[in-house]
ZABAKE-689186 format. One record per atom (N, C-alpha, C, O): residue in one letter; y, x, z; atom name. Coordinates in steps of 0.2 Angstrom, whole numbers, plus 2048, in hexadecimal, padded with zeros to 3 digits. Atoms other than C-alpha are relative to their C-alpha. Layout:
<atoms>
a|Y|X|Z|CA .
...
</atoms>
This chain:
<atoms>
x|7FB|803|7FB|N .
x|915|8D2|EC7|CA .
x|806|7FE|7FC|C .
x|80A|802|7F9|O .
x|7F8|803|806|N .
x|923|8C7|EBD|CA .
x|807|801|806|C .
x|808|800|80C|O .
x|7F9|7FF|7FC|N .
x|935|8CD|EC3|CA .
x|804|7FB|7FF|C .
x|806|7F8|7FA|O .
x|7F8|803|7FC|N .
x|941|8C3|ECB|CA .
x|805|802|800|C .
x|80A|7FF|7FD|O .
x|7F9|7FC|802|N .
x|94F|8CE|ECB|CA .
x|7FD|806|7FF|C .
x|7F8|808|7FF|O .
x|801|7FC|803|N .
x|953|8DD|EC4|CA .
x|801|807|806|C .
x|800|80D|806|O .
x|802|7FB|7F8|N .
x|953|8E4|ED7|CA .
x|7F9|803|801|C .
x|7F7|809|801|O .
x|809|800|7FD|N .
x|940|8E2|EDA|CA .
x|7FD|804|7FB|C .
x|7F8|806|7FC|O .
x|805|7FD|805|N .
x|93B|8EA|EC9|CA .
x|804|803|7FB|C .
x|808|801|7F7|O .
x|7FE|7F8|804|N .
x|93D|8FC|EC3|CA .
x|7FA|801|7FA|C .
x|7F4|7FF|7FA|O .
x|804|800|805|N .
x|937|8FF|EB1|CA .
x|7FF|807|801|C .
x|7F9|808|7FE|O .
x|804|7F9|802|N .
x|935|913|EB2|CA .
x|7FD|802|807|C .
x|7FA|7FE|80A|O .
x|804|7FF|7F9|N .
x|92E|91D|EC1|CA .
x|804|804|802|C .
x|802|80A|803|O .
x|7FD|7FC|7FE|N .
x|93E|922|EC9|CA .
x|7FE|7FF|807|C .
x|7FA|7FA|808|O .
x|802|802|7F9|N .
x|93B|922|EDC|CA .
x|805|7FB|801|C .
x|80B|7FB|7FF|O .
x|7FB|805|7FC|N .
x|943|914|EE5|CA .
x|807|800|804|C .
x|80B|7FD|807|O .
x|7F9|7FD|7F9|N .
x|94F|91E|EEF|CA .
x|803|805|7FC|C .
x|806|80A|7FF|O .
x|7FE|7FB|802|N .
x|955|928|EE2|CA .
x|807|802|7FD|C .
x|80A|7FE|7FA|O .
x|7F8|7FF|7FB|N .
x|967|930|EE6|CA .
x|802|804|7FA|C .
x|7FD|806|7F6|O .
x|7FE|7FC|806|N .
x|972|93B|ED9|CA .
x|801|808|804|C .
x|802|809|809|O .
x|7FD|7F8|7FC|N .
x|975|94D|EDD|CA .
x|809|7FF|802|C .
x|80D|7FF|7FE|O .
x|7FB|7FE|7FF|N .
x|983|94E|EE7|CA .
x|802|808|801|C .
x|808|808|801|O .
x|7FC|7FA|802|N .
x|987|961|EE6|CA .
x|804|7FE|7F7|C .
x|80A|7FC|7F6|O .
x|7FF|800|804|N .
x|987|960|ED5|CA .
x|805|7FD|7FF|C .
x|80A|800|7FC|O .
x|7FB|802|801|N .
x|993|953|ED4|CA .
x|807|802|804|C .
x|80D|802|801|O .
x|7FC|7FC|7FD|N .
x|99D|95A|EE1|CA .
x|802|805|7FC|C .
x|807|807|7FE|O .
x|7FC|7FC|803|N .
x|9A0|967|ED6|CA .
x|803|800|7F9|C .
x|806|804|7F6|O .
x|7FE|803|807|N .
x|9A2|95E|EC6|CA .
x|808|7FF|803|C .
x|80D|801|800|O .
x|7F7|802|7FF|N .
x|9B2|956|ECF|CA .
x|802|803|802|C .
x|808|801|802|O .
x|7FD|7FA|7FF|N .
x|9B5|965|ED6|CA .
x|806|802|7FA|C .
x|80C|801|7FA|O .
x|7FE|7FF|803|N .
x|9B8|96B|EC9|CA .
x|806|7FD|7FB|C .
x|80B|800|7FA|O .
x|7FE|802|803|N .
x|9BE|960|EBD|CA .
x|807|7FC|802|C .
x|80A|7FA|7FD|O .
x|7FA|804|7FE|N .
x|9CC|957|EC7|CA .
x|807|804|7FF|C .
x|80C|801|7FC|O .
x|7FB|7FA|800|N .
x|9D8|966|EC7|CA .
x|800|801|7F6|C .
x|806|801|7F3|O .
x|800|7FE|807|N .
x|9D3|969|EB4|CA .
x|803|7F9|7FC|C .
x|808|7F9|7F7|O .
x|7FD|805|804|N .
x|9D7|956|EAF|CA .
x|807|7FE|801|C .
x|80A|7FB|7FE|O .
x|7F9|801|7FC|N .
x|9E7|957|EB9|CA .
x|804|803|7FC|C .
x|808|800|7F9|O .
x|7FB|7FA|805|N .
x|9EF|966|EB0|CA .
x|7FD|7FD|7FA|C .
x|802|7FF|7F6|O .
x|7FF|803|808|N .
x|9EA|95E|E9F|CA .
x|805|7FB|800|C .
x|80B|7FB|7FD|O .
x|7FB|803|802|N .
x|9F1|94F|EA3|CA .
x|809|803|801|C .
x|80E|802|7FD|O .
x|7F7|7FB|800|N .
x|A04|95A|EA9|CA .
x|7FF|803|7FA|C .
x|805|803|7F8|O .
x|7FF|7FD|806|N .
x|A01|963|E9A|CA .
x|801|7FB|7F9|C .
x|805|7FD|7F4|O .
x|802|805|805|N .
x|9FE|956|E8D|CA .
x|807|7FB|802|C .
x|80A|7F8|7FD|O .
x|7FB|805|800|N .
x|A0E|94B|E95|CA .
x|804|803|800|C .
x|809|7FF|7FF|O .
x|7FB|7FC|800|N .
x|A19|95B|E96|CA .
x|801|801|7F7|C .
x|806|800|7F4|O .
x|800|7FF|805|N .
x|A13|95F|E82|CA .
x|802|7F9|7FD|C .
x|801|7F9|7F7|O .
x|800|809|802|N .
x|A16|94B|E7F|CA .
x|809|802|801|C .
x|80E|802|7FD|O .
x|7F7|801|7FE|N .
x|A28|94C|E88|CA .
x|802|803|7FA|C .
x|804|800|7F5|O .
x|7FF|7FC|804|N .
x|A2B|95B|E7E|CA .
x|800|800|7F7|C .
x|804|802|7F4|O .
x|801|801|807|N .
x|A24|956|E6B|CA .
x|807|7FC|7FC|C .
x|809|7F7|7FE|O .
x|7FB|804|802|N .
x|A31|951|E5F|CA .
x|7FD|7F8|7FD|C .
x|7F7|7F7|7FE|O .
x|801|807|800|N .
x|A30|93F|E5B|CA .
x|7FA|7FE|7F8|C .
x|7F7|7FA|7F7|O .
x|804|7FF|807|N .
x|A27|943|E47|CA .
x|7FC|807|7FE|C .
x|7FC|80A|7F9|O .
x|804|7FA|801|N .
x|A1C|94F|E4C|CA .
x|7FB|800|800|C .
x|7F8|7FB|803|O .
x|805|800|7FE|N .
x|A0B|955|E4D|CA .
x|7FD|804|803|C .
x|7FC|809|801|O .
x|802|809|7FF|N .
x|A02|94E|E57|CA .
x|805|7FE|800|C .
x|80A|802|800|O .
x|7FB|803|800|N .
x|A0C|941|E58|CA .
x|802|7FF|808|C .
x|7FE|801|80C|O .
x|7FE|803|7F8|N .
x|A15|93A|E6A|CA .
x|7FA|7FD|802|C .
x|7F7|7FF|807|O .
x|804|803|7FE|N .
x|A0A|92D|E6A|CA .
x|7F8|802|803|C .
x|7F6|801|808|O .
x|807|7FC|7FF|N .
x|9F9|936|E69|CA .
x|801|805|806|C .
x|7FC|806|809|O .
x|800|7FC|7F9|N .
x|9FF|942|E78|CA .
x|802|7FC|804|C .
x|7FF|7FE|809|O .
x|801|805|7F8|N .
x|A03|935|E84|CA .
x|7FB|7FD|7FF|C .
x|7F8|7FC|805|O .
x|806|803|7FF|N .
x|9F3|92B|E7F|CA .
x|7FC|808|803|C .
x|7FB|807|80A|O .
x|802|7FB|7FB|N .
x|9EB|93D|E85|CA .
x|801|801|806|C .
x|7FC|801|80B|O .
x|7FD|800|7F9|N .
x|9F5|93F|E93|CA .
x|7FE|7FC|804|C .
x|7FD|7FD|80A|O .
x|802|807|7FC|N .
x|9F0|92D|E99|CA .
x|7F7|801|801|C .
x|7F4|800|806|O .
x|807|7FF|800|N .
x|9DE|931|E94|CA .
x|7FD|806|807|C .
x|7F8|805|80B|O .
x|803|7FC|7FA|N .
x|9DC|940|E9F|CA .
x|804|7FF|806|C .
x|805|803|80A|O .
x|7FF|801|7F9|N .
x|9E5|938|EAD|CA .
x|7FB|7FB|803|C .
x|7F9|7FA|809|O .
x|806|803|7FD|N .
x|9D9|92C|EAE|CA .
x|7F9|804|802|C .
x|7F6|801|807|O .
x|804|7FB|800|N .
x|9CC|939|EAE|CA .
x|803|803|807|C .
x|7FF|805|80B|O .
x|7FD|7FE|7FB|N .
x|9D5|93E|EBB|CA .
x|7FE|7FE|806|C .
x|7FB|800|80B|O .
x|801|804|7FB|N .
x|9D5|931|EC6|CA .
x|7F9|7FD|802|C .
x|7F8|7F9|807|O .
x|805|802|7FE|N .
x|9C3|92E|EC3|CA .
x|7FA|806|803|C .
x|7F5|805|807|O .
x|802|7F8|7F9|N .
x|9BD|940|ECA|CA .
x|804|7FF|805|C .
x|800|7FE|80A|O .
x|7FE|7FF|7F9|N .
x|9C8|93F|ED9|CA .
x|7FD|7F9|801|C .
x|7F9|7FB|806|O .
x|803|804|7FD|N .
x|9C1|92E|EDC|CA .
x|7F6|802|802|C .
x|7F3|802|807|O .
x|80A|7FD|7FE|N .
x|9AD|935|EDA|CA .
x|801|805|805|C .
x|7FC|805|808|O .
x|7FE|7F8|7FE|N .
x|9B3|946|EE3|CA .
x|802|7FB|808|C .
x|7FD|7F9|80B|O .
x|801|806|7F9|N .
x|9B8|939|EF3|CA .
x|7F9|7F9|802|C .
x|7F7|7F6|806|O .
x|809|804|7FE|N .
x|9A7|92F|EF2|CA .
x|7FA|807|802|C .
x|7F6|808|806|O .
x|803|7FA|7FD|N .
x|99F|941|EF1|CA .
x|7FF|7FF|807|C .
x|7FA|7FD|80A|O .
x|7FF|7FC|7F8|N .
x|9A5|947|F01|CA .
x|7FF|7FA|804|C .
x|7FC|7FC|809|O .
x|802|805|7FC|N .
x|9A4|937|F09|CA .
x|7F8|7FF|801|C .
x|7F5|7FE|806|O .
x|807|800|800|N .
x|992|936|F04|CA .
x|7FC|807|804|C .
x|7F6|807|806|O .
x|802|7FC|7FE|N .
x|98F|946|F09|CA .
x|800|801|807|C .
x|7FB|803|809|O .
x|801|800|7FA|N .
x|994|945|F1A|CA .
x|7FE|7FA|804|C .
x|7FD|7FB|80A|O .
x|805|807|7FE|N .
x|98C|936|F1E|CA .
x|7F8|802|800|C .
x|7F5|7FF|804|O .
x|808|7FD|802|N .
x|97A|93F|F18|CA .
x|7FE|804|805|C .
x|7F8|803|807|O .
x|803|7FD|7FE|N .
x|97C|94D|F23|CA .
x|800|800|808|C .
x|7FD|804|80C|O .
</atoms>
């Protein structure tokens, strides 16, 4: 059977309807949104804090601090599709 699109044709033998765990990730973002949160306030407080020629340097802890708020904001975004998806399920 030649594919038309990459809709109509699955090359492994996952089932057709096949869904992620949501506990699990619910408790991934559980978990991890609180944890990314307090790094990034730690990381922008030790940034404030650092003198200007030191190590690490300023730069390298606000690149962190940006890092883990993105992390941040991408757990609480999953962690709201969760629970939406969850109650929609049951």
């Amino acid at each position: 059977m030649p594919a038309t699109t990459p809709r109509r044709w699955r090359s492994g033998t996952e089932p057709a309807t096949a869904r992620s765990d949501l506990k699990l990730r619910y408790l991934l973002s559980l978990t991890f949104t609180p944890l990314f949160a307090l790094a990034t306030a730690g990381f922008a407080v030790w940034a404030a804090s650092a003198p200007e020629f030191g190590a690490p340097s300023r730069g390298t802890l606000i690149g962190f601090a940006v890092a883990c708020g993105i992390l941040t904001l991408l757990a609480a975004v999953d962690l709201v599709i969760v629970v939406r998806r969850r109650r929609t399920e049951l």
